[in-house]
C-alpha positions as CSV (number, residue, x, y, z in Angstrom):
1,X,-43.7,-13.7,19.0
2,X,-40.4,-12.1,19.6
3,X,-38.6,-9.2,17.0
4,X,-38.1,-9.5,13.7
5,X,-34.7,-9.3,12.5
6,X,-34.0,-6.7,10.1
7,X,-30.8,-5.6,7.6
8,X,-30.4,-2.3,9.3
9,X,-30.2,-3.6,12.5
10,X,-27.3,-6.7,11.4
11,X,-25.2,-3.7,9.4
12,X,-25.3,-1.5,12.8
13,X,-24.0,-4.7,14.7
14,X,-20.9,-5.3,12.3
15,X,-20.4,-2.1,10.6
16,X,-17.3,-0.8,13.4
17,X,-15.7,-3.8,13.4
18,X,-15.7,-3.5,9.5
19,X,-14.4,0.0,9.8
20,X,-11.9,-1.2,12.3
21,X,-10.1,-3.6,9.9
22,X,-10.9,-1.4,6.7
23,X,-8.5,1.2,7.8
24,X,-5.7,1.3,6.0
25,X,-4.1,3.3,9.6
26,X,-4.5,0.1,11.7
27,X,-1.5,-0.9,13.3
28,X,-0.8,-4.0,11.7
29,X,-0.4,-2.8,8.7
30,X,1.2,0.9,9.1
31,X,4.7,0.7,9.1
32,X,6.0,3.8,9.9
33,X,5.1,7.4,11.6
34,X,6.5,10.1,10.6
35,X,8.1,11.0,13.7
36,X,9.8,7.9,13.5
37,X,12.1,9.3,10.8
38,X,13.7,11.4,13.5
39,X,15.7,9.3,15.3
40,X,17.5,6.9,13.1
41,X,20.3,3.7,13.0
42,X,23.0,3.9,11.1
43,X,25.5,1.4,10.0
44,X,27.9,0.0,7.6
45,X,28.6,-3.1,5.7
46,X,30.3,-4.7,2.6
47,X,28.5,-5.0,-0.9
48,X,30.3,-7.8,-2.4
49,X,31.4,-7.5,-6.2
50,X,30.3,-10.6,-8.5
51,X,33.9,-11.6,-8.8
52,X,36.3,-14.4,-8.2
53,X,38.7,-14.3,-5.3
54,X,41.6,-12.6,-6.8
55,X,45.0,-14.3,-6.7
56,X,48.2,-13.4,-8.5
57,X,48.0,-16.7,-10.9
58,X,44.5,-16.2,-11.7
59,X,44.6,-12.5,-12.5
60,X,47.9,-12.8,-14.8
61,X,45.9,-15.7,-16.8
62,X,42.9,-13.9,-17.1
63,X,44.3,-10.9,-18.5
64,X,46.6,-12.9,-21.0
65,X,43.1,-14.4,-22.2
66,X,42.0,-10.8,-22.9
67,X,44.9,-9.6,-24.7
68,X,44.9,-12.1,-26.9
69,X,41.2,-12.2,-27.5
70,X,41.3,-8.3,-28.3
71,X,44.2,-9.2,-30.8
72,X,42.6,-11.9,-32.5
73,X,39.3,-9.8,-32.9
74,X,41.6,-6.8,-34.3
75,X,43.6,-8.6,-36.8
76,X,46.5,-8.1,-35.2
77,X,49.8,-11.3,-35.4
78,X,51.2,-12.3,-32.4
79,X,54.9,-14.0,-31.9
80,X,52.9,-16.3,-29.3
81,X,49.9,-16.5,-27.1
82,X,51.0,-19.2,-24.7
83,X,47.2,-20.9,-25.0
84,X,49.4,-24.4,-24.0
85,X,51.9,-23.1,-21.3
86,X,50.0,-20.2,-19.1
87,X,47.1,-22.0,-18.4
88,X,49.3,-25.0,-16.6
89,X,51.2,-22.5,-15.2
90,X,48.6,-20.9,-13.6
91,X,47.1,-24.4,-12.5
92,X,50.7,-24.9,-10.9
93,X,50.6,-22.0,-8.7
94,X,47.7,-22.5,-7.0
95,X,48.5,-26.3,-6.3
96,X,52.2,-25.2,-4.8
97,X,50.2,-22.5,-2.6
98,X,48.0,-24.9,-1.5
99,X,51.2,-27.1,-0.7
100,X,52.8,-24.4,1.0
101,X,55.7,-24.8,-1.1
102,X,55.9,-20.8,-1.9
103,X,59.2,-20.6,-3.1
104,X,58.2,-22.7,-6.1
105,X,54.9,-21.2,-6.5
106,X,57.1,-18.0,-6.4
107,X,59.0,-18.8,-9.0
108,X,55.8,-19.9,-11.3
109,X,54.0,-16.8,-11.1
110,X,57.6,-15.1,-12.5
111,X,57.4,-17.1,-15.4
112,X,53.7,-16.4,-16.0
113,X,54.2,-13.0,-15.3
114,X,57.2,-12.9,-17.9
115,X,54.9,-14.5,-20.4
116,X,51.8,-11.8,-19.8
117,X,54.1,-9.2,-20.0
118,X,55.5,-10.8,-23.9
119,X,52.1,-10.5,-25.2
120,X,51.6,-7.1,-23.9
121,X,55.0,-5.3,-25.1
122,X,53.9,-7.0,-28.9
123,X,50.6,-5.7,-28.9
124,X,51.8,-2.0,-27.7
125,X,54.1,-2.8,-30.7
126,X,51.7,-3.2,-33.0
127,X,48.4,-0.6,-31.5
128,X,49.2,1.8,-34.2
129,X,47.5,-0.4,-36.9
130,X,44.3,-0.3,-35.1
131,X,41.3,2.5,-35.6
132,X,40.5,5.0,-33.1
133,X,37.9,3.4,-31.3
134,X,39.8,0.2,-31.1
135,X,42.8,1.2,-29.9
136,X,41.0,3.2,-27.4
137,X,39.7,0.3,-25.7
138,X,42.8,-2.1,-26.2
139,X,44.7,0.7,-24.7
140,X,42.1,0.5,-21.7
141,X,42.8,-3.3,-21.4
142,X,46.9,-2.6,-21.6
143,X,46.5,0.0,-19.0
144,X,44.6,-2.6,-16.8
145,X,47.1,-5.4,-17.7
146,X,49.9,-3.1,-16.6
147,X,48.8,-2.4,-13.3
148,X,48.6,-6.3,-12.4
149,X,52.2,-6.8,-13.7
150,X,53.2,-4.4,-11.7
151,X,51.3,-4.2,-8.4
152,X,52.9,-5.6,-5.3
153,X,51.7,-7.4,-1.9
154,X,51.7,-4.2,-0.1
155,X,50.7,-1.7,-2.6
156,X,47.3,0.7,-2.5
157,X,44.7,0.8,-4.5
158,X,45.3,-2.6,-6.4
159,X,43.2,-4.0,-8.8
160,X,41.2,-7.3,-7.6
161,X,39.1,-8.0,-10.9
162,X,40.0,-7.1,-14.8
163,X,36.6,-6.0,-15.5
164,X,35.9,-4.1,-12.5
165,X,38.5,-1.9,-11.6
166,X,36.2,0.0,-8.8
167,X,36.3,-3.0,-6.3
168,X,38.4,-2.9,-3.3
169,X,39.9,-4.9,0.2
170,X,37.9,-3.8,2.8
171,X,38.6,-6.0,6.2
172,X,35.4,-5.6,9.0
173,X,37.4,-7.9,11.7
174,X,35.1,-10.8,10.9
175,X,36.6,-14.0,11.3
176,X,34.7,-15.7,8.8
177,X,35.5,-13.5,6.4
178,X,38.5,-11.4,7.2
179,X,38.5,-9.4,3.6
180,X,35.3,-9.0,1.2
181,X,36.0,-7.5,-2.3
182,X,33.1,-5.1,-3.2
183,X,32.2,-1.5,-1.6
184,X,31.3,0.0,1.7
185,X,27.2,0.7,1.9
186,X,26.0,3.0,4.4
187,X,22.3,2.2,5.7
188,X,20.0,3.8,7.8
189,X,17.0,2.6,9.6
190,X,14.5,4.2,11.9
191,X,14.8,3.2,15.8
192,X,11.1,1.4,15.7
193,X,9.6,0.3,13.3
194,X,13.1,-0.8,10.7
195,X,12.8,0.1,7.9
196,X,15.0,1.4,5.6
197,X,15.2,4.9,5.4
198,X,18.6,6.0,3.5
199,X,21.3,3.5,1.8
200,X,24.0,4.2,-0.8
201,X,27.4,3.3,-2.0
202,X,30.7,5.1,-0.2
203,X,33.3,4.1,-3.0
204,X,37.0,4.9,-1.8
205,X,36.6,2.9,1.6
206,X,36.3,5.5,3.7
207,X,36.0,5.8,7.1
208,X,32.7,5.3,8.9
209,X,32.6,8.8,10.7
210,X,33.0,10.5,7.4
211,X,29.9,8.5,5.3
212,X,27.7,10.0,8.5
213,X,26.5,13.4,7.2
214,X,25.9,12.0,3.2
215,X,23.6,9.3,5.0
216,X,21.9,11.7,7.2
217,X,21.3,13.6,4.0
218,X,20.0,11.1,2.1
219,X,17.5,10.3,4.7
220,X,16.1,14.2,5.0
221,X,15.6,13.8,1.0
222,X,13.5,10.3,1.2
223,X,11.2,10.9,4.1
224,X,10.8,14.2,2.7
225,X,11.8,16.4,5.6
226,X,14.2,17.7,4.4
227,X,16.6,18.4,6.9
228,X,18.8,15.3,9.0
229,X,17.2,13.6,11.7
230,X,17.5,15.0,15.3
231,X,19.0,11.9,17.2
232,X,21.4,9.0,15.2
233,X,22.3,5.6,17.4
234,X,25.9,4.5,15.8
235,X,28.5,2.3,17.2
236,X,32.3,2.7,17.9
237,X,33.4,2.8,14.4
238,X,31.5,6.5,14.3
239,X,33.8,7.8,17.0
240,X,35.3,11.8,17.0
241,X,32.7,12.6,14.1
242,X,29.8,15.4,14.6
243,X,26.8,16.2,13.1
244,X,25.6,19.9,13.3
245,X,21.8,19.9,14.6
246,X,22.1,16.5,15.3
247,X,22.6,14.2,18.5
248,X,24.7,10.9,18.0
249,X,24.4,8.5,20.7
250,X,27.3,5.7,20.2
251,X,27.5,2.0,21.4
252,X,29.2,2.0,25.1
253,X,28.7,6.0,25.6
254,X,28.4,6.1,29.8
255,X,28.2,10.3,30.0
256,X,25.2,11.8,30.3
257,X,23.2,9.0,29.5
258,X,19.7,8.4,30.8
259,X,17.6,5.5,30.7
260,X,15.7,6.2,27.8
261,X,18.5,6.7,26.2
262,X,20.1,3.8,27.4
263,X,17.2,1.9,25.8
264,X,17.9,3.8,22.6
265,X,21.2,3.0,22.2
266,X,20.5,-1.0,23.3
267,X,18.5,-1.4,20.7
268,X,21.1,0.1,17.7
269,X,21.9,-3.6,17.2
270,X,18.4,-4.1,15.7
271,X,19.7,-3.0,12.7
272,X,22.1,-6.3,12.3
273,X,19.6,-8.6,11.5
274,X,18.1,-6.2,8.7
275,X,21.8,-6.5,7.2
276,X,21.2,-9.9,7.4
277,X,18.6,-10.0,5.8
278,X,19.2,-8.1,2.6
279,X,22.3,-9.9,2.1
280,X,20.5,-13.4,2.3
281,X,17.6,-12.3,1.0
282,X,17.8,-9.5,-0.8
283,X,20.8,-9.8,-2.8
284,X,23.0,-7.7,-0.8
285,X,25.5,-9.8,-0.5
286,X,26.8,-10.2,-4.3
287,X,26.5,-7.5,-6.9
288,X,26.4,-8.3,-10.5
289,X,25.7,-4.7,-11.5
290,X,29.0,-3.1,-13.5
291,X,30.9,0.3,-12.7
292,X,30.5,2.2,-9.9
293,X,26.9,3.7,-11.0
294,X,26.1,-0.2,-10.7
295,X,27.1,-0.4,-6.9
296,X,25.3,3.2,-6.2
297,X,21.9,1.5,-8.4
298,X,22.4,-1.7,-6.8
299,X,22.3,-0.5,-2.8
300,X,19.1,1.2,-3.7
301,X,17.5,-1.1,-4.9
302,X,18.4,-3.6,-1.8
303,X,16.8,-1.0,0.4
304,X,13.6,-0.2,-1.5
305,X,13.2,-4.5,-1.3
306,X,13.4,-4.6,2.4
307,X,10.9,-2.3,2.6
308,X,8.6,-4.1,0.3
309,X,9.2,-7.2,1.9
310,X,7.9,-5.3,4.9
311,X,4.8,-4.7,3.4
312,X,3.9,-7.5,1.9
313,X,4.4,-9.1,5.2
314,X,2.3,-6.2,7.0
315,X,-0.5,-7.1,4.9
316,X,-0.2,-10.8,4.9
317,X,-0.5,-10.4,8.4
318,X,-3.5,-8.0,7.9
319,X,-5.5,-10.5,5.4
320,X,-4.8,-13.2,7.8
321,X,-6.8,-10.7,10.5
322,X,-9.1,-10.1,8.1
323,X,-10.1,-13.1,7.2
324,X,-10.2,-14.5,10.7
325,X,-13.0,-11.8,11.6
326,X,-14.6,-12.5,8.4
327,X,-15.1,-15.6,9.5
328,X,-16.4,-14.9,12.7
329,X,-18.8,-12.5,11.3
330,X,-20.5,-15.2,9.3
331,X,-20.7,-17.0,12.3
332,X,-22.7,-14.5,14.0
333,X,-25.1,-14.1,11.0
334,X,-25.2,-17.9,10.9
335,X,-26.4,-18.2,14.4
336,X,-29.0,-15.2,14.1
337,X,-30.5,-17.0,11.0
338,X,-30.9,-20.1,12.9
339,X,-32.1,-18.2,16.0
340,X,-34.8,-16.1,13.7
341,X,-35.5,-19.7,12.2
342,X,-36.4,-21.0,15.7
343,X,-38.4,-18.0,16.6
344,X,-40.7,-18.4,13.6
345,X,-40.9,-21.6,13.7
């Protein structure tokens, strides 16, 4: 008669590989080291605004809707509020640019420009009759008005939408998409594991070199280091811009360049696809958020949902393990019943 099985013998069997998986320091499911947050990607890309595609026609119309909402809802008489003629006008426009027949579509947007511009000059007439707080926003909306009557094809610092005046032209040489109308997001990634370390808003358009030290910044104050990392992978648009204390390695940099650092600098592009993904799907890609504290709130919170995407699919991956060796392990403790079944037997 062979031994008998006992409890303390089947938890010694199983009890490491337990541990093993227990371990909330396993490698499937920890994402990042902390030396991880010293050498860093960092990139830029376009936060679209939750706005139409601004043209000339549709502007004008838009803000002729607005002005004579606002007067309606004050009280105040207008001479005429074109509700029959601007619309069509507008219509018309776009169907003689889609024609190419830009001398007449020229010649439309005059006249709906010369109509806008009537119902603004009546209600400056008549602002005096409203209260402080009314004619403090109307004023807003004339001020806003104003600059589309007047802005040209060339001009800076238009305005692309009537209710938010922070959006701007930025052009990335895509050819898809030659101009988006939003802001410029910095974000920054670690070199291993991805993910996101440090993203915010850089309103003004600015140039990439010059977002560099607020990102680095940013990223001492979330991993809690409190100082930049020690090596940043960029690409060309970061060119003739330093750091102090830190090392910036740039896309097609030959000098001094060994192959670890080669390797480093091959795999910048890994942060692309995590672009990709926020703005497909983590809402990156259109911003419905108002103001500029909306853009800042908004990139945030794109960055903090990567990163819990990343762990819920750490740990999908780790209950999948888990239950995979669970499995096995009733296996085993099936086949030592039935072999302490035989032996009694």
């Amino acid at each position: 008669m062979g031994p008998q099985p006992s409890q303390p013998q089947t938890a010694e069997l199983f009890r490491p590989r337990l541990d093993e998986l227990l371990n909330m320091q396993h490698p499937l499911i920890r994402l990042i080291k902390r030396a991880s947050c010293e050498q860093v990607i960092v990139d830029t890309t376009v936060m679209p605004k939750a706005i139409a595609h601004p043209t000339d026609s549709r502007l004008l119309e838009k803000s002729r809707q607005h002005l004579v909402k606002a007067a309606k809802a004050h009280g105040l008489k207008l001479r005429q509020n074109y509700n029959r003629c601007a619309p069509r006008l507008a219509v018309q426009a776009g169907r003689y640019a889609h024609a190419k027949q830009y001398k007449r579509m020229r010649k439309t947007l005059r006249s709906l420009r010369s109509r806008v511009g009537r119902v603004l000059r009546d209600i400056e007439r008549q602002l005096h009759q409203l209260p402080e707080q009314a004619r403090i926003k109307v004023r807003e909306l004339l001020q806003r008005t104003g600059r589309i009557l007047t802005q040209q094809r060339k001009d800076e610092n238009k305005l692309y939408a009537l209710h938010a005046p922070e959006v701007e032209c930025i052009a990335k040489g895509k050819a898809r998409t030659p101009y988006e109308f939003g802001v410029k997001v910095s974000i920054a990634t670690t070199l291993k594991e991805g993910p996101v370390v440090g993203m915010r808003s850089m309103p003004g358009n600015p140039y990439d070199g010059h977002t560099l030290a607020e990102t680095l910044e940013q990223v001492g104050i979330l991993t809690g280091a409190d100082k930049p990392p020690k090596t940043v992978i960029v690409d060309k648009g970061y060119q003739g811009v330093e750091v102090p204390g830190v090392r910036i390695l740039r896309s097609g940099q030959k000098r001094g360049i060994t192959k670890t650092l080669k390797a480093m600098i091959k795999r910048r592009s890994a942060v692309e696809p995590t672009i990709g993904h926020m703005k497909v799907d983590g809402r990156l890609a259109r911003n419905p958020l108002k103001g500029a504290l909306g853009d800042a709130i908004h990139a945030v919170m794109c960055g903090a949902g990567h990163n819990l995407r990343l762990i819920l699919a750490a740990l999908r991956l780790f209950c999948a393990r888990l239950g995979v060796a669970v499995q096995e392990i009733i296996g085993l403790l099936a086949d030592r019943l039935r072999f302490a079944g035989a032996v009694f037997a």
